[in-house]
C-alpha positions in Angstrom: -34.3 -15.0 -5.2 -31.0 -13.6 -3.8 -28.9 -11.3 -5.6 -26.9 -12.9 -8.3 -23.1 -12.6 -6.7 -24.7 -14.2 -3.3 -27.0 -16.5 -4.8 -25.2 -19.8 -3.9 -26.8 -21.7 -7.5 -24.8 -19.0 -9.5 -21.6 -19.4 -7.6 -21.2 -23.4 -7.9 -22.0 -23.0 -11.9 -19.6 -20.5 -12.3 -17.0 -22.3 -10.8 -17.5 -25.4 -12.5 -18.0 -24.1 -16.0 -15.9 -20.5 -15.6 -18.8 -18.1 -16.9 -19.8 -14.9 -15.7 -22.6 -14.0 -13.8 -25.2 -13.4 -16.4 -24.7 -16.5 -18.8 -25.0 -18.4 -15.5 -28.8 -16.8 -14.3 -29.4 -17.5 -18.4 -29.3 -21.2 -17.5 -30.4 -21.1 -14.4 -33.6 -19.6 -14.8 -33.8 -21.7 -18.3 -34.2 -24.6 -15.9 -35.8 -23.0 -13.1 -33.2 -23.4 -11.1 -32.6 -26.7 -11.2 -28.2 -26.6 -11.0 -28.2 -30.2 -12.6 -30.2 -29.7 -15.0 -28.2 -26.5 -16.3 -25.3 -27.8 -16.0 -25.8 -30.9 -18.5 -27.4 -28.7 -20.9 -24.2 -26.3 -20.9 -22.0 -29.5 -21.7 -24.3 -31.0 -23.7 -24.4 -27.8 -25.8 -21.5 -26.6 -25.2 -21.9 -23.8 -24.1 -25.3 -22.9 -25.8 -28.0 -21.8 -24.5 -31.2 -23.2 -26.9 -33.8 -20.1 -27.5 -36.5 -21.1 -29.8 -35.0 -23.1 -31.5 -31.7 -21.0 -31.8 -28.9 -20.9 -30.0 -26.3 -18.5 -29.2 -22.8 -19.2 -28.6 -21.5 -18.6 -25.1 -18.0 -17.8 -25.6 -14.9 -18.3 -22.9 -11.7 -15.9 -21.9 -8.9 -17.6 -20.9 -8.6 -15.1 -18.2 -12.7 -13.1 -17.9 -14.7 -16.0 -19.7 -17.0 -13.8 -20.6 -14.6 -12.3 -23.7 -14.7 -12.8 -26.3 -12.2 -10.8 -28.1 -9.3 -12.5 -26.6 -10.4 -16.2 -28.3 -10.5 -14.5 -31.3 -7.0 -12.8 -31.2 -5.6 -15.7 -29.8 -7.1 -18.0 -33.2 -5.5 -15.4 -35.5 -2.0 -16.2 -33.6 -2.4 -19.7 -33.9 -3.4 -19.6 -37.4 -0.1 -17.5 -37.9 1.6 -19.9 -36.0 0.3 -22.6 -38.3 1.3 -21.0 -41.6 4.9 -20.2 -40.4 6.1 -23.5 -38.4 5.1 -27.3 -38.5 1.2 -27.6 -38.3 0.5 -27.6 -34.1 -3.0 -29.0 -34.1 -5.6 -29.3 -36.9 -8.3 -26.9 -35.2 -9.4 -23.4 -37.2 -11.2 -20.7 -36.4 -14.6 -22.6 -37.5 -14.3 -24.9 -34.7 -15.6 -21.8 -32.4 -18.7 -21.3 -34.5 -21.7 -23.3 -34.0 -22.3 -25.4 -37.6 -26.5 -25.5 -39.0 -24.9 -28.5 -40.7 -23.8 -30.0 -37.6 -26.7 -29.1 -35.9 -28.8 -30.6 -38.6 -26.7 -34.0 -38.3 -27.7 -34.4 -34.8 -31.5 -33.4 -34.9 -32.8 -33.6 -38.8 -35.1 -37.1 -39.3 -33.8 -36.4 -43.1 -30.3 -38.5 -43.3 -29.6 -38.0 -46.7 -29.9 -34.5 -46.8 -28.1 -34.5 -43.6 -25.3 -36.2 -45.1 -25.1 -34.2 -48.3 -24.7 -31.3 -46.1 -22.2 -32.7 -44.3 -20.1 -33.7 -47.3 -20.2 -29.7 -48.1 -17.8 -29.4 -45.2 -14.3 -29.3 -44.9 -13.2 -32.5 -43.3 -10.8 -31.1 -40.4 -14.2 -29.1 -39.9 -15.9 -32.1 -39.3 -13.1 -33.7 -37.3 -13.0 -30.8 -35.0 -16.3 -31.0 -34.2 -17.0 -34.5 -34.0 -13.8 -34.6 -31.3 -15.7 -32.0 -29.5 -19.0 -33.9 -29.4 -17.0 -37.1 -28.0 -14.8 -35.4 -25.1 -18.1 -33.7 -24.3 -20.2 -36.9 -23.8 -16.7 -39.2 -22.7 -15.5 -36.4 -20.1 -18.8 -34.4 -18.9 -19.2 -36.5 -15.6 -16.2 -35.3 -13.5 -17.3 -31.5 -14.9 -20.8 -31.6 -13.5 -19.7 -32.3 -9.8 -18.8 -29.1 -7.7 -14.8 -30.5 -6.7 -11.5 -28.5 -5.4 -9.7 -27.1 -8.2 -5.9 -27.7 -5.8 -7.1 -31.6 -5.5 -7.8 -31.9 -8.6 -3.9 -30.5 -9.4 -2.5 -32.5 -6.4 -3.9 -35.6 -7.3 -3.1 -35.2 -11.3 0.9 -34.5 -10.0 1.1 -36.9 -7.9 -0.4 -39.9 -10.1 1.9 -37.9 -13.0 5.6 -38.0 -11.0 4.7 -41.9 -9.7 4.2 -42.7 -13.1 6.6 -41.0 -15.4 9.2 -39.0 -13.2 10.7 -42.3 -10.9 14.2 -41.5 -12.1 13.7 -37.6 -11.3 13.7 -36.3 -14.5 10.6 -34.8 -13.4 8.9 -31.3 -14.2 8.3 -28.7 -11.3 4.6 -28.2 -11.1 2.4 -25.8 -10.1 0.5 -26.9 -7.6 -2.4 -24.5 -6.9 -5.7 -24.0 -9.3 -5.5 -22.7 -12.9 -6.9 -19.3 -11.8 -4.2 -19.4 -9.1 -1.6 -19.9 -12.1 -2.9 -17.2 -14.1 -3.0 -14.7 -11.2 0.9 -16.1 -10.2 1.9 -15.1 -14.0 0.7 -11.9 -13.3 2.2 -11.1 -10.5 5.4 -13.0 -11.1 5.6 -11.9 -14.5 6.4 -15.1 -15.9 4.7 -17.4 -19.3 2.5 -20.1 -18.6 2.3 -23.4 -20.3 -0.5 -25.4 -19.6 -0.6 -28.9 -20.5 -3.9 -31.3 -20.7 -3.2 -34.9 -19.5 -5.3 -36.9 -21.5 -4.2 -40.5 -19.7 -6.3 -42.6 -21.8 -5.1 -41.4 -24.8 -2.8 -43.7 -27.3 -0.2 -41.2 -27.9 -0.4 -39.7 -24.3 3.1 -42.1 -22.9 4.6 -41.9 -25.3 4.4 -37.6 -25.5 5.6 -37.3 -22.2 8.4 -39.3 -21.7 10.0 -38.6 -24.9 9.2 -35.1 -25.5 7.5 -33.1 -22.6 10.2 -34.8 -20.4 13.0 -34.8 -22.7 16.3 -32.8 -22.2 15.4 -30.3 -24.9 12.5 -30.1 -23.2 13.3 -29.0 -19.6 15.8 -27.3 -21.1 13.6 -25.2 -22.8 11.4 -24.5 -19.3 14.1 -23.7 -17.6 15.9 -20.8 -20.2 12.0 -19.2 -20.3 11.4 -19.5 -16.8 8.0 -20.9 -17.1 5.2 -21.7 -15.0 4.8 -25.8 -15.4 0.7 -25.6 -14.5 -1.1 -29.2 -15.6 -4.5 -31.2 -14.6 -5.6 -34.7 -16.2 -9.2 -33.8 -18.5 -10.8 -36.3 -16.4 -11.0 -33.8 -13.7 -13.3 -31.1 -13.1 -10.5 -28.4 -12.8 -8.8 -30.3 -15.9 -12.1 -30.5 -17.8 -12.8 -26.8 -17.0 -9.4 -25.7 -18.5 -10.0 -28.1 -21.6 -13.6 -26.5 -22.8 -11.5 -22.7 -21.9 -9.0 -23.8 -24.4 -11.3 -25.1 -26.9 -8.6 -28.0 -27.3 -10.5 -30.9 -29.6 -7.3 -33.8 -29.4 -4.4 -35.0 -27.4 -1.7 -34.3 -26.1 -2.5 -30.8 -25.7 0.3 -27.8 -24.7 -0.9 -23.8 -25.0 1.2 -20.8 -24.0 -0.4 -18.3 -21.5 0.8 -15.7 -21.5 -0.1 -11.3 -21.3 -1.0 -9.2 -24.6 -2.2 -5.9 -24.1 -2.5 -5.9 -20.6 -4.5 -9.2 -20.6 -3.6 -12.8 -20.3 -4.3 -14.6 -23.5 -3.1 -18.1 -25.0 -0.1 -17.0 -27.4 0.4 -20.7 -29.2 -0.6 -23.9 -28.6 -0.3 -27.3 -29.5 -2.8 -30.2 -30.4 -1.8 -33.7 -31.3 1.2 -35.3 -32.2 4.2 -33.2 -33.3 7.8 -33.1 -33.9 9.5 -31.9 -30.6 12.0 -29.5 -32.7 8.9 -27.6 -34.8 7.1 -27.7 -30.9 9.7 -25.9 -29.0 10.3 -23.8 -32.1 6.9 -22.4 -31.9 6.3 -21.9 -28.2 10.0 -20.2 -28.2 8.8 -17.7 -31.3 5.5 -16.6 -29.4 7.6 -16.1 -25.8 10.0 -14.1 -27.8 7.0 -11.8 -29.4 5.5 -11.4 -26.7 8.1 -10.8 -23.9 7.6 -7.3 -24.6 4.0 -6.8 -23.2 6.4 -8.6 -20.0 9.0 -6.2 -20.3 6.4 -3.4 -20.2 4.6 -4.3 -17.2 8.1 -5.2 -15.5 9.8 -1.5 -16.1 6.6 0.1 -15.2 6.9 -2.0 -11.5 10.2 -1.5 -11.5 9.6 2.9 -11.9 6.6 2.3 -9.6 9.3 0.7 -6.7 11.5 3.1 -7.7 9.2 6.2 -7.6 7.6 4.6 -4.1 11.2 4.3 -2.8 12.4 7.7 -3.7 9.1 8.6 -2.3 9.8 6.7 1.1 13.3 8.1 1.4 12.3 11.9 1.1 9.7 11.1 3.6 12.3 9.5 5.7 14.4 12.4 5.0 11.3 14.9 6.1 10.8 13.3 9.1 14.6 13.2 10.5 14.7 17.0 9.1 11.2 17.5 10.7 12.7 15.6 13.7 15.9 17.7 14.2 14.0 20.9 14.3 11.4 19.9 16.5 14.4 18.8 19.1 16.4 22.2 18.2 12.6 24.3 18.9 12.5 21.8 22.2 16.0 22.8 23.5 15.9 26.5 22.5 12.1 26.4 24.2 14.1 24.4 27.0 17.2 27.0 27.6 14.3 30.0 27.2 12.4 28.2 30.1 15.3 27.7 32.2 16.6 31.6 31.7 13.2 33.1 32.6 13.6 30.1 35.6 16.9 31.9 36.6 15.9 35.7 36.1 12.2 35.1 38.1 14.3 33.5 41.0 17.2 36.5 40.9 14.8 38.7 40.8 12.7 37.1 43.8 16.3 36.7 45.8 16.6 40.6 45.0 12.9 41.2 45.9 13.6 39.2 49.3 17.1 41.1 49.6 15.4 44.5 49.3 12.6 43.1 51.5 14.5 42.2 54.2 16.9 45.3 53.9 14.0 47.5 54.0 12.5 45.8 57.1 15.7 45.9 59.0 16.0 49.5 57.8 12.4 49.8 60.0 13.8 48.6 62.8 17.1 50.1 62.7 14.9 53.5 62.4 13.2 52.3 65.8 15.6 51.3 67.7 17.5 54.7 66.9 14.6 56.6 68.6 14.5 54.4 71.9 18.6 54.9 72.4 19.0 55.6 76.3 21.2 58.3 76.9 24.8 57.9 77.8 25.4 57.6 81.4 27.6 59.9 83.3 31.4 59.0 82.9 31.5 59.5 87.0 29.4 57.0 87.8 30.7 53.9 89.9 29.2 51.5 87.0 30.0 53.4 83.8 31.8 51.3 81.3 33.5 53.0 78.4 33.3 50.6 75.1 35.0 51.3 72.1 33.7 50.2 69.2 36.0 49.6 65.4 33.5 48.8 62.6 35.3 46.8 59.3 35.5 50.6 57.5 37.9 51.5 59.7 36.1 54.2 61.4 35.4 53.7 65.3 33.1 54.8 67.9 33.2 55.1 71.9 30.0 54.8 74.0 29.4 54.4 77.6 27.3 51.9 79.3 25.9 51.0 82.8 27.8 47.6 83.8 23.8 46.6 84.5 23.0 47.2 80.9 22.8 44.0 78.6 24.5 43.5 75.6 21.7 44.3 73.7 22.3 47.7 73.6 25.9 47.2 72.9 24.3 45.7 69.7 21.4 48.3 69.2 24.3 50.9 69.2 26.4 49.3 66.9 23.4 48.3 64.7 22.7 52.4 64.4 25.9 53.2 63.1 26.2 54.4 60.1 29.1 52.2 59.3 27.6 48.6 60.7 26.7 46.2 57.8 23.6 45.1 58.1 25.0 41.4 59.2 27.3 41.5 61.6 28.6 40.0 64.9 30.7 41.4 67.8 33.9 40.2 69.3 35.9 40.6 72.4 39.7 42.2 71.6 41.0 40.1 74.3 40.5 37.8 74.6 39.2 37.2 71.0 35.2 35.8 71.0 31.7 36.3 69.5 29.8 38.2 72.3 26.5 36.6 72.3 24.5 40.0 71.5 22.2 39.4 68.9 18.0 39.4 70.2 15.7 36.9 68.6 14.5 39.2 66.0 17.9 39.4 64.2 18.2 35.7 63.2 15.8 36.6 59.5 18.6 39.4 59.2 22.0 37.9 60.6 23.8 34.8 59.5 26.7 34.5 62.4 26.4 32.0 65.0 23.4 32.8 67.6 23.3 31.3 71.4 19.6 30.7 72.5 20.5 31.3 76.1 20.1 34.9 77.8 22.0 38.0 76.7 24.0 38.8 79.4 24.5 42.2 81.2 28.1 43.9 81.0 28.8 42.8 84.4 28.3 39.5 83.9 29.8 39.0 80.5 33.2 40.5 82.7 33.4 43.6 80.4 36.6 45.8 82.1 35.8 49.5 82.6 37.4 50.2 79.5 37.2 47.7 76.5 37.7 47.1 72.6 34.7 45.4 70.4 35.0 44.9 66.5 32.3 44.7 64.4 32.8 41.4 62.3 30.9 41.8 58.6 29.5 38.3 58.2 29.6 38.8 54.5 32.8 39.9 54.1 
């Protein structure tokens, strides 16, 4: 046999009968599994399960069916209820015990010692139970078919506002299950008042359009906020609710409603009553038990505010989190781009030393391969005097066959030359194209790609004038 929570046999008798797991295996396994069979000895019984010829009584939470501790709270409050205000119903707390009398009525061949036992007992005793036995037998049917506990509420509202709210003075329903109600008190924080249309009753009309319609009435709803949650007893849901609620006569009206962190029925009302001494009643157990309410309400409200405060100091954590992590990105940004700055000076530096070096080389060889000056006699000596940008000057003669070049080696020796230069004519005023291919990595001026020419063909005079122009000056 599958385990008792999957077992789908468990499952459709606790829905229709609201029992927790074990009472339904008891009478399962009492009738070997046979769900029909269970179920009309549960509603024949009552709730009893018959062990050798005992039985024990199975009782029913409003809100866990399987506790018992809430039915009997719950009778104490009504019993207060009925010592303090007009009497609301006529049940006590016997009618939850299973009678030996009543038992004896039903089963005993011996009549007349039936019936002197039952004279023994109190007559609303009696009453209560004999209401029981005839709602048991009149509205089992509906009960022992697995139905939808929303129909079942649809269809009791809508038969209910076509037939008694065509003017619309209606009440506003709750339309889901009556576990869904319970669960939306809970969350909503909000009383519960169930009431238990019982539309074949005599008194059942007249109760609702004169009282649980009335202006008083809605009035009363409306001040307390309640949850309107109803089903007719001819229903499975409505049936279900009715053995919950141990109700034995109609009309019916109970207050759910939480008590010590539970939901428990606070007052109820059986019968036919006196609106005024109703409303009174319900009003007095809402009022004495707001509180539990109230408690749950303020200890949400410090939970929101605690998970709020909560929220904004993590909010507050992240944009402080936030604002250092961008403040640790730019200072880690500015740090990047200074060591950028300092590699790339110091690379321009390495590269300026480099090259300063290098042309220091070749200054120091082309120093050592200097021709020697030719003799100022001869036919094709030209005399050049050179001006650097210091001020100082030099004079140096050259054979009108030798090219510029070593115009510009000489110049390039000199203690005063910058290292880039160019030369120019005095007169008239032009770049002398000089420079040999090697000096472009070192010089910046402009540089002719044609031949250097020789003094004779540049036109240089016997005596001339060249400056020495510092390219970055």
């Amino acid at each position: 046999m599958e385990q008792n929570g999957d077992n789908p046999l468990v499952a459709q008798f606790k829905e229709v009968c609201a029992v927790p797991d074990d009472v339904a295996v008891q009478f399962l396994q009492h009738h070997n599994w046979n769900l029909e069979e269970a179920l009309h000895t549960f509603f024949r019984n009552d709730g009893i399960l018959p062990q050798n010829g005992h039985s024990e009584l199975r009782r029913r939470n409003i809100d866990s069916p399987s506790t018992s501790e809430s039915f009997t709270e719950d009778i104490d409050l009504y019993r207060d209820r009925e010592n303090s205000t007009s009497d609301l119903g006529s049940s006590t707390d016997d009618e939850y015990e299973e009678s030996p009398y009543l038992s004896a009525s039903l089963n005993c061949p011996y009549w007349p010692s039936t019936i002197s036992s039952l004279v023994s007992v109190s007559p609303p005793f009696i009453y209560g139970h004999l209401m029981k036995a005839l709602s048991v037998y009149l509205f089992r049917h509906p009960a022992l078919s697995v139905s939808d506990p929303r129909g079942d509420v649809a269809s009791f509202i809508q038969r209910f506002n076509e037939k008694y709210c065509a003017n619309g003075n209606g009440v506003e329903w709750y339309s889901g299950s009556y576990n869904d109600v319970l669960q939306e008190s809970k969350n909503a924080l909000r009383f519960v008042l169930v009431y238990l249309h019982g539309e074949h009753h005599q008194n059942t009309d007249e109760f609702v359009r004169e009282k649980l319609l009335s202006g008083p009435a809605r009035t009363f709803y409306e001040r307390n906020n309640l949850l309107m949650w109803g089903a007719s007893v001819r229903s499975a849901e409505g049936y279900k609710v009715s053995m919950n609620l141990r109700n034995t006569t109609y009309p019916f009206l109970a207050l759910i409603g939480m008590r010590d962190n539970r939901m428990a029925m606070l007052a109820k009302a059986e019968g036919e009553h006196d609106l005024e001494p109703m409303l009174y009643t319900m009003q007095t157990a809402i009022d004495e038990n707001i509180g539990h309410f109230n408690a749950v309400r303020e200890a949400r409200l410090q939970r929101d505010i605690d998970s709020q405060l909560r929220r904004e100091q993590e909010l507050e954590y992240e944009r402080a989190l936030a604002a250092d992590r961008a403040k640790e990105n730019e200072r880690k940004r500015v740090e990047s781009e200074r060591l950028e700055a300092e590699r790339k000076e110091q690379e321009e530096r390495d590269a300026i030393l480099k090259k300063k070096q290098s042309l220091e080389e070749m200054k120091s060889k082309i120093r050592n391969t200097l021709p020697e000056e030719p003799s100022a006699a001869s036919d094709e000596c030209i005399r050049v005097n050179i001006r650097f940008p210091s001020g100082q000057k030099m004079e140096r003669r050259f054979l009108s066959s030798d090219t510029l070049e070593a115009l510009f080696n000489v110049t390039l020796c000199h203690e005063s030359c910058p290292d880039d230069f160019s030369l120019l004519s005095s007169y008239p005023r032009k770049q002398l194209n000089c420079h040999p291919s090697w000096y472009r990595a070192y010089g910046s001026g402009d540089m002719s790609d044609s031949p250097i020419p020789t003094f004779a063909e540049a036109g240089f005079p016997k005596a001339s004038v060249v400056l020495v122009q510092d390219n970055e000056a």
